[in-house]
N, C-alpha and C positions, 0 to 999 in steps of 0.2 A: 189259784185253783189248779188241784194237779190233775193228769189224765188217769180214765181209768186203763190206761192200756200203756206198759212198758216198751222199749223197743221192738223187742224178743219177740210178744204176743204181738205188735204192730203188725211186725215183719210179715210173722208168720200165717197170720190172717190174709194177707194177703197173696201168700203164696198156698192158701187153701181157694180163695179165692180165684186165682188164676188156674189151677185144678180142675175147677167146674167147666174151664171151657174144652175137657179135653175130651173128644169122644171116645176115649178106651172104657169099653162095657164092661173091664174087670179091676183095673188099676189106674186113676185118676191122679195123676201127678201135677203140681207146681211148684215154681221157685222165686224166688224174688234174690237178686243179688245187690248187694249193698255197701256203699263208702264207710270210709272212715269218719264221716261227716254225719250217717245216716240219711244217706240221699239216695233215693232208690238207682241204680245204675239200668237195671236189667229184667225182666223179669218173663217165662215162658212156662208152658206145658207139653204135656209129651202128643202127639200127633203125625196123623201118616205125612208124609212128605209134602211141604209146600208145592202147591203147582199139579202135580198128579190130580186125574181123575179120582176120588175116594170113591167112588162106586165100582170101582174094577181092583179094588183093594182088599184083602179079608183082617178082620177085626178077630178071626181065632185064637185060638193059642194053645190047641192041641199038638200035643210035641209029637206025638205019631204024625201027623200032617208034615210033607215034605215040607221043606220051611217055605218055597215060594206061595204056599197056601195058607202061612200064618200070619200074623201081626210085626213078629220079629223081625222080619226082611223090613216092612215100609215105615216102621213107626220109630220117629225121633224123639229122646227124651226128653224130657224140661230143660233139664242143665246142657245140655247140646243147644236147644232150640234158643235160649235167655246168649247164651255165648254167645250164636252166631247171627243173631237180633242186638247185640248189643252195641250202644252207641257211643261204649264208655270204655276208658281203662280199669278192668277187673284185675289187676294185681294189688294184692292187699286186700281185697272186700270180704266180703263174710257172705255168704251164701246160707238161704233160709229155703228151706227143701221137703216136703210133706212126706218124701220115703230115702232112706238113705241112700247114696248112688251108686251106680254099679261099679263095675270094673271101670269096663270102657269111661263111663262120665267120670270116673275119679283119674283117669291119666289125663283128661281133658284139663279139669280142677288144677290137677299138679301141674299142666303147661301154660296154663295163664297166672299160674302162682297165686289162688285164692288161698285166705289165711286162716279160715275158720267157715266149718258147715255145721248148721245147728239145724237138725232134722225133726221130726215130727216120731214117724214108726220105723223101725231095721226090722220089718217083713221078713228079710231074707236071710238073718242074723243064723250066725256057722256056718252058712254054705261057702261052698267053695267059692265061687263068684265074690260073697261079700266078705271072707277073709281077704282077698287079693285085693279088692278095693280098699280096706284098713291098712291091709300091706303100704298101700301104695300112697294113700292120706298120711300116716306116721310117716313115712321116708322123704314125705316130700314136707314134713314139716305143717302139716293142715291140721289143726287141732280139730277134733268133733265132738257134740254136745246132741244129747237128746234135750229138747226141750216140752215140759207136759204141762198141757194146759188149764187153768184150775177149770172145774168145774163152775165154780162160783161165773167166770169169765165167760161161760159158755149160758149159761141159766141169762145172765145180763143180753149178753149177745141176742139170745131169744127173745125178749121180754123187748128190747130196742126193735128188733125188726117184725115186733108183732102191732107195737104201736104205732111206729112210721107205717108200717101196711093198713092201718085203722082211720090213718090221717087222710089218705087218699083222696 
């Protein structure tokens, strides 16, 4: 019997998955970071700083706003957070990402020597930020993939967790 689900859509489900735990009200990020084995190593979302009060934090992200009043100052990305949670050696893994990574996360990626990020949306695709982060994936040798998910896969997905909700 085969699965309906490939590695890629595996992965990736669950770094959608992991996503939903993040409370950014605009940009919901997860990742899931993975062996050569396909053994999950890693996996995080983006969120204000472990440890800090989040009620004396702001969830903005108006750029007129001095930054100490934005998001940008307190919030760690998935690929930061799945790093520096990680219990494993990420050299060689493949990283499965729900938005492509920034600058900053992609010089992260090139110092733990991941070998391959297979994304989800590039959001941010020509801006200056996300050129420098291509810069930076090419040079260090990271191959990148958009991966799209069939709909068929999606319509399933539904239909599975409208049944198990029915089973109750």
């Amino acid at each position: 019997m085969n699965s309906a689900l490939n590695w890629d859509e595996y992965f990736m489900l669950q770094a959608i998955v992991a996503s939903f735990k993040s409370k950014d009200p605009n940009t919901k990020v997860g990742c899931v970071f993975v062996d050569h084995k396909n053994h999950q190593i890693s996996m995080g979302y983006n969120g204000q700083i472990a440890g800090l009060d989040e009620a004396k934090l702001s969830w903005k992200n108006a750029k007129d706003l001095p930054l100490d009043q934005q998001k940008y100052a307190y919030v760690v990305h998935s690929e930061a957070n799945a790093i520096l949670h990680s219990k494993g050696e990420l050299e060689g893994s493949k990283l499965y990402v729900t938005l492509f990574p920034c600058h900053e996360c992609a010089k992260m990626l090139a110092t733990v020597r991941v070998k391959e990020v297979i994304y989800l949306s590039d959001k941010y695709i020509g801006s200056v930020e996300n050129n420098i982060a291509k810069k930076i994936l090419d040079l260090s040798g990271i191959t990148t993939r958009q991966l799209q998910l069939k709909s068929e896969l999606m319509n399933d997905l539904h239909v599975h967790f409208e049944k198990t909700l029915s089973e109750q």
